[in-house]
N, CA, C and O atoms as a CHARMM CRD file, in Angstrom:
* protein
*
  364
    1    1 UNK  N      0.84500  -1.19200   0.00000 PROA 1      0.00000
    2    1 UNK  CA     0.00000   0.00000   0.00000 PROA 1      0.00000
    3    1 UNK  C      0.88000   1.24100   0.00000 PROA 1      0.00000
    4    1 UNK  O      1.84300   1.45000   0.73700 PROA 1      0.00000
    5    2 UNK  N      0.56400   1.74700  -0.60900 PROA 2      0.00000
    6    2 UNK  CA     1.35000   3.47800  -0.79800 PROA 2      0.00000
    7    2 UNK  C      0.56600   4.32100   0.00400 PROA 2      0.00000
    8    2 UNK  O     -0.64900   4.42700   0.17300 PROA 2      0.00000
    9    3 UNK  N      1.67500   4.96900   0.51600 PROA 3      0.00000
   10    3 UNK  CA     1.19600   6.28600   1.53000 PROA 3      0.00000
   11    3 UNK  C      1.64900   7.47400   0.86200 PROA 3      0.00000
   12    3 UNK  O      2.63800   7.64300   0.15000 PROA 3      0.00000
   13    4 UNK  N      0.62600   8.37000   1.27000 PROA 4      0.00000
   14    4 UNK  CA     1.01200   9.76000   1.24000 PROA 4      0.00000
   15    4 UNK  C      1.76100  10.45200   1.65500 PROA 4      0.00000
   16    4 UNK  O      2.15800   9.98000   2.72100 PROA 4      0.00000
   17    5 UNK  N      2.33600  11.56500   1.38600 PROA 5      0.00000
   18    5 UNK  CA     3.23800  11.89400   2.41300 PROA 5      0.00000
   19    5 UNK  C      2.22200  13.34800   3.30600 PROA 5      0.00000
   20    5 UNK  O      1.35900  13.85700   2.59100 PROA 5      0.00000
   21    6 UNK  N      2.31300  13.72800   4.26200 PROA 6      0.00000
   22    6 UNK  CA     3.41800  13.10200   5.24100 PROA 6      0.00000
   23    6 UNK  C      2.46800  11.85000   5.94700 PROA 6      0.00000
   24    6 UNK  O      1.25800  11.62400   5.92600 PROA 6      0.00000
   25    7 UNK  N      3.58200  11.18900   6.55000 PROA 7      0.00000
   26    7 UNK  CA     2.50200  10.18400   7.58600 PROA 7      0.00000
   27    7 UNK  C      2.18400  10.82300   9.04100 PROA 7      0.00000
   28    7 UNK  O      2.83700  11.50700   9.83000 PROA 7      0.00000
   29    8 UNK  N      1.28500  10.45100   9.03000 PROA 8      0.00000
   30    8 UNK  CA     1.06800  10.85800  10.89000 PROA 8      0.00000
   31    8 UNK  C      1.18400   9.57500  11.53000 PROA 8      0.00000
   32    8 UNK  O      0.57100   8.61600  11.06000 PROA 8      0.00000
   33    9 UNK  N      2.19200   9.40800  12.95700 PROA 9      0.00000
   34    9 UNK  CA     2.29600   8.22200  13.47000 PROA 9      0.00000
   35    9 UNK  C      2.15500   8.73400  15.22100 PROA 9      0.00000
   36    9 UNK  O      2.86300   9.41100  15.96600 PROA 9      0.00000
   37   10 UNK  N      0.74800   7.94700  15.38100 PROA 10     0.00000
   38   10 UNK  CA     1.15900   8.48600  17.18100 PROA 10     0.00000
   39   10 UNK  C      1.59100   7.45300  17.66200 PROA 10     0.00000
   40   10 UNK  O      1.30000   6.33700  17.23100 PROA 10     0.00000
   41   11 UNK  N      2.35600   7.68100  18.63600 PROA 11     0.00000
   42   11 UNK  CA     3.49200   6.26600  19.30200 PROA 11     0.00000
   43   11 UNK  C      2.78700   6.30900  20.95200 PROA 11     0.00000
   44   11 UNK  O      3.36300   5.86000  21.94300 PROA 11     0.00000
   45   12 UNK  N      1.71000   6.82100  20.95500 PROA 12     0.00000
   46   12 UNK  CA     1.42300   6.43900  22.58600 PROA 12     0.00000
   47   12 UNK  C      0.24200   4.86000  22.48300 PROA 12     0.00000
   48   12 UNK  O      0.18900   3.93300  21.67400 PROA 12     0.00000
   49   13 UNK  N     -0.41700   5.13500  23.51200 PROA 13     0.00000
   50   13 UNK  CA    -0.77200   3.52400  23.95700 PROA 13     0.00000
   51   13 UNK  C     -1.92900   3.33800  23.11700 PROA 13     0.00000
   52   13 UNK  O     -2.12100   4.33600  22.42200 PROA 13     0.00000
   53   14 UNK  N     -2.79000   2.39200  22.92700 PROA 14     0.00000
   54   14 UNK  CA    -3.99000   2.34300  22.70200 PROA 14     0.00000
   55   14 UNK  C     -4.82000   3.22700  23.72300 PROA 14     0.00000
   56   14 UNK  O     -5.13400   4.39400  23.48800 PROA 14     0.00000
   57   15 UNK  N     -5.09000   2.64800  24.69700 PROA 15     0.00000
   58   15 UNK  CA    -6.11100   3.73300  25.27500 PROA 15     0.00000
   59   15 UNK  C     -5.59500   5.42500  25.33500 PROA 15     0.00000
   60   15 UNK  O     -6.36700   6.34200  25.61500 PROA 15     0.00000
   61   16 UNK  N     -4.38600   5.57400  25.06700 PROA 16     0.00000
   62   16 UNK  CA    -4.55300   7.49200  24.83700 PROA 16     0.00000
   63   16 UNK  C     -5.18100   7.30100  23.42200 PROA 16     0.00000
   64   16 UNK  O     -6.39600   7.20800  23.25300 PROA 16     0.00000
   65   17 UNK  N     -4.47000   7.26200  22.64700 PROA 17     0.00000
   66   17 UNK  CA    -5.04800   7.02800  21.14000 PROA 17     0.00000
   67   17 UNK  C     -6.58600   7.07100  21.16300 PROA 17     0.00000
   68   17 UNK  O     -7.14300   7.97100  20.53500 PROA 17     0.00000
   69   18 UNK  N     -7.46600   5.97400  21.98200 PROA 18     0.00000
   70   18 UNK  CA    -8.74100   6.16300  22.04300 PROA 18     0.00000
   71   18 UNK  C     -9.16800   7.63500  22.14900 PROA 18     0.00000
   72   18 UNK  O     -9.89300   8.24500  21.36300 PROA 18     0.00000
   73   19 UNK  N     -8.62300   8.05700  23.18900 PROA 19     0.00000
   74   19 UNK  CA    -9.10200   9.30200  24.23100 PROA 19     0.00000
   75   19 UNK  C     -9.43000  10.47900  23.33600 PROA 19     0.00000
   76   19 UNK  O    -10.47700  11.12500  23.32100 PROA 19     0.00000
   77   20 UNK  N     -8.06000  10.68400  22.39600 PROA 20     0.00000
   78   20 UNK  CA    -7.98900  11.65600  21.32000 PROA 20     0.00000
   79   20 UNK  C     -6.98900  11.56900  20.32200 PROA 20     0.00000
   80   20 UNK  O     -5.94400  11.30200  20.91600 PROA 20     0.00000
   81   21 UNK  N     -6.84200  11.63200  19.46900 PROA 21     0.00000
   82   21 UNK  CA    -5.80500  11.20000  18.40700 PROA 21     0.00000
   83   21 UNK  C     -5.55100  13.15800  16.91900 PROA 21     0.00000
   84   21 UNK  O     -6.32800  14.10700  17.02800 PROA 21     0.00000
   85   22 UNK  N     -4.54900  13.15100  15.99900 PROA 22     0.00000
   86   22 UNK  CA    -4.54900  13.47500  15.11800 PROA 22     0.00000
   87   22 UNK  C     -5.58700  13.09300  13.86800 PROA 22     0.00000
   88   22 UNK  O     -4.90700  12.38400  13.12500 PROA 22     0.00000
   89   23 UNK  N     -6.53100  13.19300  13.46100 PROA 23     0.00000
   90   23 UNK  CA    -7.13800  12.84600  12.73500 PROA 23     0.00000
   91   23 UNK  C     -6.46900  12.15000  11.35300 PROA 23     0.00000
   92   23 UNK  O     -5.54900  12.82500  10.89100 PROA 23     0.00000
   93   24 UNK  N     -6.76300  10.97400  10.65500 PROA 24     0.00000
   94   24 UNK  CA    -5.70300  10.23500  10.16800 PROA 24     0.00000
   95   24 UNK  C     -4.32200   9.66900  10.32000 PROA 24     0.00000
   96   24 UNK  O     -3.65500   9.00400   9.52700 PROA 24     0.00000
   97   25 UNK  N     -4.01800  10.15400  11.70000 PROA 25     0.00000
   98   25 UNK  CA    -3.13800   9.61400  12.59900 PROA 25     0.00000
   99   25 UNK  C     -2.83700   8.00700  12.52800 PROA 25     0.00000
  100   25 UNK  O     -3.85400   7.31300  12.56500 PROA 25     0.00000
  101   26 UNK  N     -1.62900   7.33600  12.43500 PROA 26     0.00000
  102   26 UNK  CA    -1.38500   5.57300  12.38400 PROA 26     0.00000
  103   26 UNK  C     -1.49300   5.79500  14.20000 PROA 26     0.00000
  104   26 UNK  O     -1.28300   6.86700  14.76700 PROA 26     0.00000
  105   27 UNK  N     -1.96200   4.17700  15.04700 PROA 27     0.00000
  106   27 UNK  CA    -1.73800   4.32400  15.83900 PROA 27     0.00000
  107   27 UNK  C     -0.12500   2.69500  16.08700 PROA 27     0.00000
  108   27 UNK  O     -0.17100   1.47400  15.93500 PROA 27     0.00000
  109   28 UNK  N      0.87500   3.55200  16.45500 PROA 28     0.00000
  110   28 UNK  CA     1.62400   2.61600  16.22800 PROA 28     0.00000
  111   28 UNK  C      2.55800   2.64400  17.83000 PROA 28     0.00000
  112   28 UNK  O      3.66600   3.17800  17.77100 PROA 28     0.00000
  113   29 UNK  N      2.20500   2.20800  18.89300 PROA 29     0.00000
  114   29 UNK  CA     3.14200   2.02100  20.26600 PROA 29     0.00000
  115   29 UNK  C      4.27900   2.65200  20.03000 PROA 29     0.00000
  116   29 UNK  O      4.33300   3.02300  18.85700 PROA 29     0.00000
  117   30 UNK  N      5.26700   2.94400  20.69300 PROA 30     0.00000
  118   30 UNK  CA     6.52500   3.18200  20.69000 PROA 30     0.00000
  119   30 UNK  C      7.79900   2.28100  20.80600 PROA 30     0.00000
  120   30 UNK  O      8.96500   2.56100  20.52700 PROA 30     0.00000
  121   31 UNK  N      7.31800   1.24700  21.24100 PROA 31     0.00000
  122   31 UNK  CA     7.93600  -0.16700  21.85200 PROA 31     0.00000
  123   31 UNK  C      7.75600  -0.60700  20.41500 PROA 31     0.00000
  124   31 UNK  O      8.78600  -1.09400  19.94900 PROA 31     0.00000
  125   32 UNK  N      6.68100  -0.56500  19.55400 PROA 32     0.00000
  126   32 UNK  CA     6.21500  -1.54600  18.62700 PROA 32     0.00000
  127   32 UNK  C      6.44700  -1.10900  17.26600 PROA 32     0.00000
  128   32 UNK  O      6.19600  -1.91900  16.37400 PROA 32     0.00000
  129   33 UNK  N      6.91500   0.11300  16.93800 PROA 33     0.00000
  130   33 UNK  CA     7.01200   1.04300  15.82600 PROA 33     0.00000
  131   33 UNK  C      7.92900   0.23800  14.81400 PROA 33     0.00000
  132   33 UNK  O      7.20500  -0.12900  13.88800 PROA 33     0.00000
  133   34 UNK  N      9.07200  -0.13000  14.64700 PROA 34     0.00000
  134   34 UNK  CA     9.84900  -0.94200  14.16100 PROA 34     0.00000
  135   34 UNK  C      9.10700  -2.13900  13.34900 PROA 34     0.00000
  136   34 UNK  O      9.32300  -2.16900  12.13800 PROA 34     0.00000
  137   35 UNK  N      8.41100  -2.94400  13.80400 PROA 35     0.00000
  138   35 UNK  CA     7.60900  -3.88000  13.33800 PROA 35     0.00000
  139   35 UNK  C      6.35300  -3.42900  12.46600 PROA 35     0.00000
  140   35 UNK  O      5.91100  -3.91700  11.42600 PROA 35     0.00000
  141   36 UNK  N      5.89200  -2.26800  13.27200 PROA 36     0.00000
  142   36 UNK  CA     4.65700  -2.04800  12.42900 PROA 36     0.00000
  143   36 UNK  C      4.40700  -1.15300  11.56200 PROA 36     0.00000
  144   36 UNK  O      3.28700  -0.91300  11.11100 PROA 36     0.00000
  145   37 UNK  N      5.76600  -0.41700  11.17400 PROA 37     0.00000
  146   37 UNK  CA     5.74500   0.30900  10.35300 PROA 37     0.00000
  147   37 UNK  C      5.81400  -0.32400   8.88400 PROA 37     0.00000
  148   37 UNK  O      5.26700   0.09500   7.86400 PROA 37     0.00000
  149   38 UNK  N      6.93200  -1.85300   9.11200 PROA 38     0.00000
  150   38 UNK  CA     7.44600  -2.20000   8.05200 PROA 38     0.00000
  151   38 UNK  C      6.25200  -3.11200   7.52400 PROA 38     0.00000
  152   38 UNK  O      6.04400  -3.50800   6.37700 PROA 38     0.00000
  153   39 UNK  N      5.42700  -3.36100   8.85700 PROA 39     0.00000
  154   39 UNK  CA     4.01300  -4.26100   7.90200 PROA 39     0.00000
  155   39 UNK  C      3.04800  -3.35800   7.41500 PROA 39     0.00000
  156   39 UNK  O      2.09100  -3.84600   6.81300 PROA 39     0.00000
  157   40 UNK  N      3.11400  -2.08900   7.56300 PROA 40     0.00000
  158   40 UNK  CA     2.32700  -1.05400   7.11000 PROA 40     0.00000
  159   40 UNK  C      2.92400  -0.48000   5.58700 PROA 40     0.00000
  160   40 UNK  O      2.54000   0.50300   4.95400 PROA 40     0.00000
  161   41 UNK  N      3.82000  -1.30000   5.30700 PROA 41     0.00000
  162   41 UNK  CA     4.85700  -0.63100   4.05600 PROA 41     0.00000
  163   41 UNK  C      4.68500   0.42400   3.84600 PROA 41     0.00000
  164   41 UNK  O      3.89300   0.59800   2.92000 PROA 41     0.00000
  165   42 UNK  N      5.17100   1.52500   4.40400 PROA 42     0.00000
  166   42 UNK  CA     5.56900   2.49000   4.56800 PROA 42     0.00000
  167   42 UNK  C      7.30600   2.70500   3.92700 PROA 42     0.00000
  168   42 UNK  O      8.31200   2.07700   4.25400 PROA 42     0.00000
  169   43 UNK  N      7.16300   3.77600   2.96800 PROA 43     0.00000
  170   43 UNK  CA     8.20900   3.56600   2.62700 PROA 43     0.00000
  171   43 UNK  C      9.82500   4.44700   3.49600 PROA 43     0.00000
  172   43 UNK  O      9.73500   5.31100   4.36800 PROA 43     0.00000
  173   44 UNK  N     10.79100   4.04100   3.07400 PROA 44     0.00000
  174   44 UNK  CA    12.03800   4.70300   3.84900 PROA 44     0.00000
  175   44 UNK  C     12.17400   5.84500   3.27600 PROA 44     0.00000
  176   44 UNK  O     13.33400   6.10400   3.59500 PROA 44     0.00000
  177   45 UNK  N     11.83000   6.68500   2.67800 PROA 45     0.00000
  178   45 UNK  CA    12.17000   7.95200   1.99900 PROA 45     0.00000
  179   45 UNK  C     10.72400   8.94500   2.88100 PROA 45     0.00000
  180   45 UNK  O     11.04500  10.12100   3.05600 PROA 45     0.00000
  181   46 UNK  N      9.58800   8.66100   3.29000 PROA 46     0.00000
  182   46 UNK  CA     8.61300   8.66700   3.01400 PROA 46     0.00000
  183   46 UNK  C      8.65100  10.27000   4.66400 PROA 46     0.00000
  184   46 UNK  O      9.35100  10.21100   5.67500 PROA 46     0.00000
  185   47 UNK  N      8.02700  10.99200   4.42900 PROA 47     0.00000
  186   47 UNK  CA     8.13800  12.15000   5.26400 PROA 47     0.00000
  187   47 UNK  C      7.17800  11.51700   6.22700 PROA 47     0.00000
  188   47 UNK  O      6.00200  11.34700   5.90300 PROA 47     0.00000
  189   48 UNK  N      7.70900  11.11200   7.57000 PROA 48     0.00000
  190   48 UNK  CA     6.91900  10.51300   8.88000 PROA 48     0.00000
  191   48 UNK  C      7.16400  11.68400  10.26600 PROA 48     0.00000
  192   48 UNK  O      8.17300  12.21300  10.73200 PROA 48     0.00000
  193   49 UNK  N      5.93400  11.74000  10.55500 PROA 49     0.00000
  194   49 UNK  CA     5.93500  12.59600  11.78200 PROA 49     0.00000
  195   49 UNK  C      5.61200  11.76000  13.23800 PROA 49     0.00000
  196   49 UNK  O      4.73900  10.89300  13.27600 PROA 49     0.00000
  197   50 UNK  N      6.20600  12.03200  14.10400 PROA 50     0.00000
  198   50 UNK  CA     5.81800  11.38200  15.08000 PROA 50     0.00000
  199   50 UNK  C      5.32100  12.15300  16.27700 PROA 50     0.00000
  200   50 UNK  O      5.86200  13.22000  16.56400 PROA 50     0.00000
  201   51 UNK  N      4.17600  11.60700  17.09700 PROA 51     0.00000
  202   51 UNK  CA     3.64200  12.08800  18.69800 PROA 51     0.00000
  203   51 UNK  C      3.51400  11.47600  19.13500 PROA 51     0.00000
  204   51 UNK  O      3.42500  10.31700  18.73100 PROA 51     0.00000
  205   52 UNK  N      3.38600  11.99100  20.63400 PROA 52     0.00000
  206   52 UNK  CA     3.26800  11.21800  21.97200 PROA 52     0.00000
  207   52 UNK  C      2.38200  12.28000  22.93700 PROA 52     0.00000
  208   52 UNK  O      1.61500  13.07900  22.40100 PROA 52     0.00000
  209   53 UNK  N      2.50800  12.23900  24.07100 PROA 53     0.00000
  210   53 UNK  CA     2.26100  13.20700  25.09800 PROA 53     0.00000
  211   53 UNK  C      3.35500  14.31000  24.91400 PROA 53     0.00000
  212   53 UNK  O      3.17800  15.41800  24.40700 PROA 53     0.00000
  213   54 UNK  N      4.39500  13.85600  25.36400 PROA 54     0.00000
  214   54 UNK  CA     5.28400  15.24600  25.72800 PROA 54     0.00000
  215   54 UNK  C      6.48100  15.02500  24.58200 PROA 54     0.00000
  216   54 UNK  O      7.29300  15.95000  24.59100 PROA 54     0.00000
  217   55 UNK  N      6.75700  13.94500  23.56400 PROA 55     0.00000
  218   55 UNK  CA     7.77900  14.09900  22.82900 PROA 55     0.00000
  219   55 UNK  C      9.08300  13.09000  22.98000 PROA 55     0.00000
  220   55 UNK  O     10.18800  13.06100  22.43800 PROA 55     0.00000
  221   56 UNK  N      8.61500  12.51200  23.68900 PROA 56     0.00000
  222   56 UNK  CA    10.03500  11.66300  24.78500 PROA 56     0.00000
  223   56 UNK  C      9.40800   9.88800  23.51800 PROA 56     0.00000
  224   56 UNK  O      9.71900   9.53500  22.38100 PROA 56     0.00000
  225   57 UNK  N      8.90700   9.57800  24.09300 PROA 57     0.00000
  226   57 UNK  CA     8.10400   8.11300  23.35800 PROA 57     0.00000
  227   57 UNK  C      8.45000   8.96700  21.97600 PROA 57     0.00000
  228   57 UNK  O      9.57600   8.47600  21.89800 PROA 57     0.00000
  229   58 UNK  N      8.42100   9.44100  21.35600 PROA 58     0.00000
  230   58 UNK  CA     8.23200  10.24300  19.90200 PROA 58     0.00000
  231   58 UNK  C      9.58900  10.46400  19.53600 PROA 58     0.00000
  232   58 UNK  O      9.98000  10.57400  18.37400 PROA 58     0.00000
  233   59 UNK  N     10.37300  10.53300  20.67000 PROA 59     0.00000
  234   59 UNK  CA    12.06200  10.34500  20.29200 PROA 59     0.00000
  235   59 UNK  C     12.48900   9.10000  19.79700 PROA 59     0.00000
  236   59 UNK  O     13.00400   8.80400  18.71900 PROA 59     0.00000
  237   60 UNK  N     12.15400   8.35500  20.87200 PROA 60     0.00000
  238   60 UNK  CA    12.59500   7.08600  21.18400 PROA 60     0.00000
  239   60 UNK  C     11.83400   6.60700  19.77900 PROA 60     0.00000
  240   60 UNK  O     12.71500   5.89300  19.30000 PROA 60     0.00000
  241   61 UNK  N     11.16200   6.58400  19.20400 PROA 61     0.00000
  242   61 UNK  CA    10.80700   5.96500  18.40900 PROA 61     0.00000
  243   61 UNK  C     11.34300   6.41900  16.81400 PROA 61     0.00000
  244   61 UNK  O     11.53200   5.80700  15.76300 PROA 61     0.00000
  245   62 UNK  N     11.45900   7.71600  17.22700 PROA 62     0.00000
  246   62 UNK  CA    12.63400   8.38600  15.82500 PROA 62     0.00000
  247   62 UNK  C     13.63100   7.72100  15.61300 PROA 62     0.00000
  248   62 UNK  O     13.86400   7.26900  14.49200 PROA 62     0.00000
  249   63 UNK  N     14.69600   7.46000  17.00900 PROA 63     0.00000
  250   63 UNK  CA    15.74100   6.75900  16.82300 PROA 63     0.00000
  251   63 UNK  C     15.75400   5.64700  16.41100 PROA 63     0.00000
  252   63 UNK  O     16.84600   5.24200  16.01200 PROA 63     0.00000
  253   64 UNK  N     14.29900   4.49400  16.31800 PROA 64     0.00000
  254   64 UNK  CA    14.23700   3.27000  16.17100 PROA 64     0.00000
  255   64 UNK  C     14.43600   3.35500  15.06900 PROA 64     0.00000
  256   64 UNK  O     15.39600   2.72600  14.62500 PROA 64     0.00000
  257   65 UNK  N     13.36900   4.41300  13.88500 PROA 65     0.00000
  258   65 UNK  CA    12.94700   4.34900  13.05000 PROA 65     0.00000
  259   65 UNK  C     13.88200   4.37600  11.94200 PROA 65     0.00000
  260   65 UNK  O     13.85900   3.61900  10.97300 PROA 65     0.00000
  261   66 UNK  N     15.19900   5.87300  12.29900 PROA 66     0.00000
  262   66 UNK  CA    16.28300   5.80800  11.65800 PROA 66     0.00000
  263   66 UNK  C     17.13400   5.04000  11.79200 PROA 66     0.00000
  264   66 UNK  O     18.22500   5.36100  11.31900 PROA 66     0.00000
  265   67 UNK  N     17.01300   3.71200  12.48400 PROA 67     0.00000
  266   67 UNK  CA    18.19300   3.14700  12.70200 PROA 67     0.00000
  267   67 UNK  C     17.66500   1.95300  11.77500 PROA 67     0.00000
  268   67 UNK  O     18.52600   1.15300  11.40900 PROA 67     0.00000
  269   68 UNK  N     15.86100   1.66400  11.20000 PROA 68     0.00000
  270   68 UNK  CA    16.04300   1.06600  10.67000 PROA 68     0.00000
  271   68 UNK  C     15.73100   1.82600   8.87100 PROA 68     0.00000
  272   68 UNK  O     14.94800   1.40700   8.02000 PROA 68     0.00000
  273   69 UNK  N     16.46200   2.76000   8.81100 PROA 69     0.00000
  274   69 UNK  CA    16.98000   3.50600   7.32300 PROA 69     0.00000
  275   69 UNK  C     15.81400   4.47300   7.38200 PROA 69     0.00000
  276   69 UNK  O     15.60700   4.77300   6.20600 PROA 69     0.00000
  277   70 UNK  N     15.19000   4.93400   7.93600 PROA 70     0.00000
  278   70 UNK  CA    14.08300   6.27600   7.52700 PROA 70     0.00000
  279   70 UNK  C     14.75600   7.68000   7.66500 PROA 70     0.00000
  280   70 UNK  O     15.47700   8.03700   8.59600 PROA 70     0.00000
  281   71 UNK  N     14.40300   8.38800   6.60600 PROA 71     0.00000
  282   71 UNK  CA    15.28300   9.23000   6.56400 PROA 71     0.00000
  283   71 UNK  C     14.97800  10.53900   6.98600 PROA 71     0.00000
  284   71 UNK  O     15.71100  11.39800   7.47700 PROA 71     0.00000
  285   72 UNK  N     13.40100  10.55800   6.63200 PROA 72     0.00000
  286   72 UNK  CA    12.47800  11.84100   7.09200 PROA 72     0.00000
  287   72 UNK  C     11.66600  11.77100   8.37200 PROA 72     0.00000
  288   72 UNK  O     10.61300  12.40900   8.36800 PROA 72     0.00000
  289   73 UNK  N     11.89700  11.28600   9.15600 PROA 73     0.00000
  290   73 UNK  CA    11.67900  11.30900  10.30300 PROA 73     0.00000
  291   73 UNK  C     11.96000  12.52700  11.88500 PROA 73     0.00000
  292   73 UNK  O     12.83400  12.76500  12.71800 PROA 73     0.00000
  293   74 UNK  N     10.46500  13.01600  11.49100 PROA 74     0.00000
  294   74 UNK  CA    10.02000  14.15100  12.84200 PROA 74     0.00000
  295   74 UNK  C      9.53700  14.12600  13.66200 PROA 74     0.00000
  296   74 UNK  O      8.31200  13.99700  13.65700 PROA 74     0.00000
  297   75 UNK  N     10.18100  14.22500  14.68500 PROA 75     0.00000
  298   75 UNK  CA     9.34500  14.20500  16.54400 PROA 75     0.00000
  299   75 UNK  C      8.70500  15.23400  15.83200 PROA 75     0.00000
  300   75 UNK  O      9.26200  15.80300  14.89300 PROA 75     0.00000
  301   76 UNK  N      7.50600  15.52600  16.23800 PROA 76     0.00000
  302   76 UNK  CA     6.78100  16.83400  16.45400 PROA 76     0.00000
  303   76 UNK  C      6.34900  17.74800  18.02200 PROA 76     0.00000
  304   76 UNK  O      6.05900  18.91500  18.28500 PROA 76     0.00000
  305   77 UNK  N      6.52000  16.34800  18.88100 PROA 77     0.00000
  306   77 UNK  CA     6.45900  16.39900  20.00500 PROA 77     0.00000
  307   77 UNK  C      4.99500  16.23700  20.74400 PROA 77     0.00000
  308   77 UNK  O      4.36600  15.23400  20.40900 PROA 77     0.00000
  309   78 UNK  N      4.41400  17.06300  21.66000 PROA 78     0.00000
  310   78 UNK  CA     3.07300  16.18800  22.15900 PROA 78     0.00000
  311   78 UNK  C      1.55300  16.44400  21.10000 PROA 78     0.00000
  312   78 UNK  O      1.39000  17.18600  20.13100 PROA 78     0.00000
  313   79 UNK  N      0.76300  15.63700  21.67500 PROA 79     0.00000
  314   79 UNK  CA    -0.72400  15.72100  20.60400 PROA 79     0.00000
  315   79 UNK  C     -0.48600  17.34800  20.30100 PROA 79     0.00000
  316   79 UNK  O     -0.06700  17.75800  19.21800 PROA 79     0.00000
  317   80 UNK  N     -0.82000  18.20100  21.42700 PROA 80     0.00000
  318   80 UNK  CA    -1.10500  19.14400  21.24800 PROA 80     0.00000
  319   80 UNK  C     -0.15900  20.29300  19.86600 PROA 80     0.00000
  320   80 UNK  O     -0.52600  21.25900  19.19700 PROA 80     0.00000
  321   81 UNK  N      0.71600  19.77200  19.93900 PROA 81     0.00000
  322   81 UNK  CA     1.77700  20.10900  19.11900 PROA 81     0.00000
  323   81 UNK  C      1.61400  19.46400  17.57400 PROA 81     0.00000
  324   81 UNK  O      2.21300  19.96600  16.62200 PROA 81     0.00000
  325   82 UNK  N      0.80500  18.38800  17.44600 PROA 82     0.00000
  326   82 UNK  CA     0.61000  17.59200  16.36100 PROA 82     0.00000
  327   82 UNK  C     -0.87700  18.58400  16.06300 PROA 82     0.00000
  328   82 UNK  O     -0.82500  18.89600  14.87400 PROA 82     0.00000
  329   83 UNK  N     -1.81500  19.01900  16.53600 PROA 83     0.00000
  330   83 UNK  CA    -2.73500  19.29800  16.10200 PROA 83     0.00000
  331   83 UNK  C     -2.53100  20.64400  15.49500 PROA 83     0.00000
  332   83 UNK  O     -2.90500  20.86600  14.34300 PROA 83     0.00000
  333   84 UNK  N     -1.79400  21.79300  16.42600 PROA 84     0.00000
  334   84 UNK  CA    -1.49400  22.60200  15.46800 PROA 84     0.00000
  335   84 UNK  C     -0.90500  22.70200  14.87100 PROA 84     0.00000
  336   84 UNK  O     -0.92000  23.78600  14.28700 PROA 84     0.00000
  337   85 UNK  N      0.09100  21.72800  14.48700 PROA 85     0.00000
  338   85 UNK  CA     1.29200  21.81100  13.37100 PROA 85     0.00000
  339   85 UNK  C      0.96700  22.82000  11.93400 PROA 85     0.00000
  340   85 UNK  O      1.38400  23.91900  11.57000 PROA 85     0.00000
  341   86 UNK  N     -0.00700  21.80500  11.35300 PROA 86     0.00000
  342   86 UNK  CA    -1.01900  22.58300  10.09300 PROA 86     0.00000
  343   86 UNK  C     -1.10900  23.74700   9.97100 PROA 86     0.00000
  344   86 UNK  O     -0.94300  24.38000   8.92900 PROA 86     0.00000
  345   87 UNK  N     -1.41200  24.20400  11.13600 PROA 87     0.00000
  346   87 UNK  CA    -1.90400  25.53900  11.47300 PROA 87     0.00000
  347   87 UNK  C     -0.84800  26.43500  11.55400 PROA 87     0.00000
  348   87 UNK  O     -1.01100  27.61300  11.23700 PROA 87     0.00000
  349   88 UNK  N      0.38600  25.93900  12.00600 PROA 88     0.00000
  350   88 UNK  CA     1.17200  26.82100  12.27800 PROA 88     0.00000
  351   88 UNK  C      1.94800  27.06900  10.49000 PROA 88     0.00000
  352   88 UNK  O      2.19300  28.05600   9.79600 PROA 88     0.00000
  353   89 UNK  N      2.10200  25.68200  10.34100 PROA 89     0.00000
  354   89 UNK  CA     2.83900  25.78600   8.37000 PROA 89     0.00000
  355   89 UNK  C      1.87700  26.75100   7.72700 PROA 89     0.00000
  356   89 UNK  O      2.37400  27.33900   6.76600 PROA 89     0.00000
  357   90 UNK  N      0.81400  27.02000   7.96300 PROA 90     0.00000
  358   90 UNK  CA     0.27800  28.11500   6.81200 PROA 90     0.00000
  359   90 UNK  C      0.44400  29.25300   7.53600 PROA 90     0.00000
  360   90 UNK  O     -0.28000  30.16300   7.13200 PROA 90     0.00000
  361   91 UNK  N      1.30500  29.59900   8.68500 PROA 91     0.00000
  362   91 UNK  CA     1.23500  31.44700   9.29300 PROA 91     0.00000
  363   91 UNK  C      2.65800  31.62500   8.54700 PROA 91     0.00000
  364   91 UNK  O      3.23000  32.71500   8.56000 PROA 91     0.00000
């Protein structure tokens, strides 16, 4: 499956994810990102953003991600920071 760019990937738990999410947001653990990115074929070139709560899980999962060859890979840091992102690229 081909993705668009950019991806949205939140790396917190299932139940935050429930609570509130990025709209079109992947919900992919932080522990689990490695595995489920590559069954999501997602490609390695492919512009991926990542959240969490505060940015920390959203690291940790950057580093996974580039270590397994992704090249565009962005903490964005917490939800709240993911929701206005958009908002902020068009000021």
């Amino acid at each position: 499956m081909a993705w668009a760019d950019p991806v949205w990937i939140d790396v917190r738990s299932e139940a935050e994810f429930q609570q509130q999410h990025k709209p079109g947001a992947l919900l992919m653990p932080h522990g689990e990102i490695a595995q489920r990115i590559a069954a999501a074929g997602i490609e390695k070139d492919a512009e991926v953003y990542l959240y969490c709560r505060s940015g920390k899980r959203a690291g940790i999962a950057k580093q996974a991600l580039e270590q397994q060859g992704y090249s565009k890979v962005i903490n964005v840091g917490g939800l709240e920071d993911a929701l206005t992102h958009e908002m902020n690229q068009e000021l």
